[in-house]
N, C-alpha and C positions, 0 to 999 in steps of 0.2 A: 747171085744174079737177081734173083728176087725181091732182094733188099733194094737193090740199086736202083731197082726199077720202080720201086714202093719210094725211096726217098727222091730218086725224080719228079713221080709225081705230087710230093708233097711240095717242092721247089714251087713245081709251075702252077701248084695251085696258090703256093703263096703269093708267085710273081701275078696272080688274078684279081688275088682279092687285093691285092696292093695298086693296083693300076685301075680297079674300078674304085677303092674309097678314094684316090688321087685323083680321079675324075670329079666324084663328088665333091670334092674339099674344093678342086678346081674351080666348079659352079658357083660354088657358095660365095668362098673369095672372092669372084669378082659383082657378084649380087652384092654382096655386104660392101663392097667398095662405091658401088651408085649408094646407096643406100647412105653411105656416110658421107656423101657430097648437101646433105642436108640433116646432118645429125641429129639436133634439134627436135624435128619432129618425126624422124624414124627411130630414135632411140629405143622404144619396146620392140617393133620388128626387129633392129640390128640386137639385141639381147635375145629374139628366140635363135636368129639365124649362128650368135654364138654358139648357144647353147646346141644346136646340130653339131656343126665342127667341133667343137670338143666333144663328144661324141664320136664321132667317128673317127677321131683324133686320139681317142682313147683303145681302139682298135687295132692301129698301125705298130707294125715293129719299132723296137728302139734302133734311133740311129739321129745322127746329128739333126736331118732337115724338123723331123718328129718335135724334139729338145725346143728348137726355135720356133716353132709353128707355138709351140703349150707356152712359152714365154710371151709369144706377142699376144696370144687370146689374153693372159694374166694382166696383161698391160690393156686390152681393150677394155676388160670389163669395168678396169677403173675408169676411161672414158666414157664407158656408156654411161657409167653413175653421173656422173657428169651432165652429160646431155639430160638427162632426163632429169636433173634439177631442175636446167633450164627451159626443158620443154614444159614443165608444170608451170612454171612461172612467167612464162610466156603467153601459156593458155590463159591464166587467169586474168591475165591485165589487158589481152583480146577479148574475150568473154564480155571485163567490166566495164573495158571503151564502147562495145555494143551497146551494151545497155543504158550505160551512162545516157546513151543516145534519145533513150526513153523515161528519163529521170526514175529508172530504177536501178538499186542496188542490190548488188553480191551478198548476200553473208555466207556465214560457215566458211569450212576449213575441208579441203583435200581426205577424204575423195564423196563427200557430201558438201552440195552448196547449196544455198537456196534465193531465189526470185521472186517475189510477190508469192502466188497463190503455191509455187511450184518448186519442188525439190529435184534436185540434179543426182544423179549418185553414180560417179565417175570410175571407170572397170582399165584402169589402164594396162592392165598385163594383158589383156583385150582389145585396146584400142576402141572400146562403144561405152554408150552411158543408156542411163533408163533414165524416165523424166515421168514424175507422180504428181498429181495432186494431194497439197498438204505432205505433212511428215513423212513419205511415202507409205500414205493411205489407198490411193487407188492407183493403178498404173496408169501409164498412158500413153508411154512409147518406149522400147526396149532397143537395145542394139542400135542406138543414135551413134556416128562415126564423132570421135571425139576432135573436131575439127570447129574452129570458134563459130564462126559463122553458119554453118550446118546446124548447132546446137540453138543459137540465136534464133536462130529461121521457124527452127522446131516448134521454141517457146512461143516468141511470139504471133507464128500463125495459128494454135491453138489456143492462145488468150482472146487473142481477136475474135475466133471463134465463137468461144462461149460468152465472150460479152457483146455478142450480137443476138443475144438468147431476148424473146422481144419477154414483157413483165409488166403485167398491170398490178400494182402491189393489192388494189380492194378486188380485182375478180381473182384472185391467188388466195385471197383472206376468206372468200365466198366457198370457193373450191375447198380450201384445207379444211372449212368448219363441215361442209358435206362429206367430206373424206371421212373426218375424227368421227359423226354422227352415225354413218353408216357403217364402222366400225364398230361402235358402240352396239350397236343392236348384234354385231355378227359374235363379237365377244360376250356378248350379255352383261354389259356391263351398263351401270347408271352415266349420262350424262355428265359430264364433268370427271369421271375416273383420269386416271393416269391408263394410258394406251402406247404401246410398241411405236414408238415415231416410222419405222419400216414399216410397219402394218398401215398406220394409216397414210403413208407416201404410195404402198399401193393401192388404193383406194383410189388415191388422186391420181394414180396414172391410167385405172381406170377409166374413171372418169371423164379424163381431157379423151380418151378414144373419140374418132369420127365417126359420124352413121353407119359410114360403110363397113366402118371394122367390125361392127353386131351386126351385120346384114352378111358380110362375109369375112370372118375373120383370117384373111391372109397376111401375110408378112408385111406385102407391102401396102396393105390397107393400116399400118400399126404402124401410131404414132411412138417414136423411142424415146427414151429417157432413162439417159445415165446415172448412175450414184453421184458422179462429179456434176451434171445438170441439176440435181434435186436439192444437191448441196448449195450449187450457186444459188438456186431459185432463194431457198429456207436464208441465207446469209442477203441476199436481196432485200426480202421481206420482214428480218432483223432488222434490218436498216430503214425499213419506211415506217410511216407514221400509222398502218394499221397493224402493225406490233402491239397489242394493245396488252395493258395489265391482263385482260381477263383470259389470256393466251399464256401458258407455260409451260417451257420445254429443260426437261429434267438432266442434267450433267449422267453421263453413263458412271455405272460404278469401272473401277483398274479393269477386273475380269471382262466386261461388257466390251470393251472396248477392242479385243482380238476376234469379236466374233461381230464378223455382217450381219448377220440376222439379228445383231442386237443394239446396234450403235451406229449414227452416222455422224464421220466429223463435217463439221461446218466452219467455213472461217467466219473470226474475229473483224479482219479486216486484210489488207493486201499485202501487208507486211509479214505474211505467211503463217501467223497466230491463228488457232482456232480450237472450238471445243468440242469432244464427244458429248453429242445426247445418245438417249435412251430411249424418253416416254416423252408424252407430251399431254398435255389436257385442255379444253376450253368450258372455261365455268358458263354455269347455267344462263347468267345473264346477256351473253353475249350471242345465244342463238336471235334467231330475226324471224 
């Protein structure tokens, strides 16, 4: 009698869990069916939602419905690959019509691309992207939903941004030479040395402070200034006519160049090129 009642309740526990994973598999099924009314661009969600069902697919007794259920998932997964061809290549050719819009171009290749100043680095089994300035040197946005226009939006209202950065190329050349000089005394070093190019960027952030930040240095008395700002500023300033010989900014050595405190990249130009410095110096002649 005991047994009877021990193998009963083995039944009904199975007729339990069999009627709630059917529940679940139920849910799933018809989520992954909206889901596929736009394949294309759910193709990673419809691959995690697989990935559920077969799971819990893998749990169910054998018997015919089981058999069929594991056949059609083996058959979706070759459609999702599918879809997800063509939602890359989708993306990209959305992506370069954007921009096209701003006579800039794409480069790179899946799941790194890059636009002017800025690299894309695309997380698809995520669904998000991160967006850096230069080679993904400094971050600048994380968790972008990989949707073309969203991304677009991203870039270019923080291009916009920073080149609204206002720039007088000779009080920037004034500033930098007070920066490098008061650095020079704080390192003990002669005029004209080679000095930490971070060392003397803080000096010059310094510097730009308002009265009121030495009067009362709160947060919001303090002027900010990004590593991506200081970068523009320096590739700015590269570019003008007070770039002068007597100013030189030393290439970082391989090593130098994983460590902030030692290197800051600067672009080339817009085309996403740019170089690590290290040091920087201004010879003697060019104090005033």
């Amino acid at each position: 009698m005991a047994n009877i009642m021990s193998t009963m309740k083995e039944i009904i526990e199975g007729f339990k869990g069999l009627i709630k994973n059917s529940g679940k598999i139920t849910k799933l099924l018809n989520g992954y069916a909206q889901l596929k009314e736009k394949s294309a661009e759910n193709a990673y969600i419809m691959e995690k939602r697989l990935a559920e069902i077969s799971k819990i697919t893998s749990n169910l007794p054998d018997f015919d419905l089981k058999n069929s259920l594991i056949n059609w998932l083996n058959q979706e997964k070759t459609e999702i690959e599918k879809a997800k061809e063509e939602f890359r290549f989708l993306l990209g050719e959305q992506i370069k019509a954007l921009f096209q819009q701003d006579n800039k171009t794409i480069k790179g290749q899946y799941p790194i691309l890059r636009v002017g100043f800025y690299t894309l680095v695309l997380n698809f089994e995520f669904g998000e992207a991160s967006l850096y300035f230069g080679p993904e040197i400094e971050k600048i946005k994380s968790k972008i939903p990989i949707k073309p226009m969203t991304i677009y939006q991203t870039i270019k209202k923080f291009d916009e941004g920073l080149k609204k950065t206002k720039f007088d190329p000779k009080e920037f050349y004034l500033d930098l030479q007070n920066a490098y000089k008061k650095q020079a005394i704080l390192s003990n070093k002669p005029y004209g040395e080679k000095i930490l190019l971070i060392n003397v960027l803080d000096e010059y952030v310094i510097l730009k402070q308002p009265p009121q930040f030495f009067i009362d240095p709160k947060k919001q008395h303090y002027r900010e200034f990004s590593r991506i700002n200081l970068a523009y500023l320096l590739y700015l300033f590269k570019k003008s006519e007070f770039n002068q010989k007597s100013i030189h900014f030393y290439v970082a050595t391989f090593d130098a160049t994983t460590d902030k405190k030692q290197a800051l990249w600067i672009p080339d130009n817009e085309e996403g090129e740019g170089t690590y410095y290290g040091y920087m110096a201004i010879e003697k002649e060019s104090r005033e």
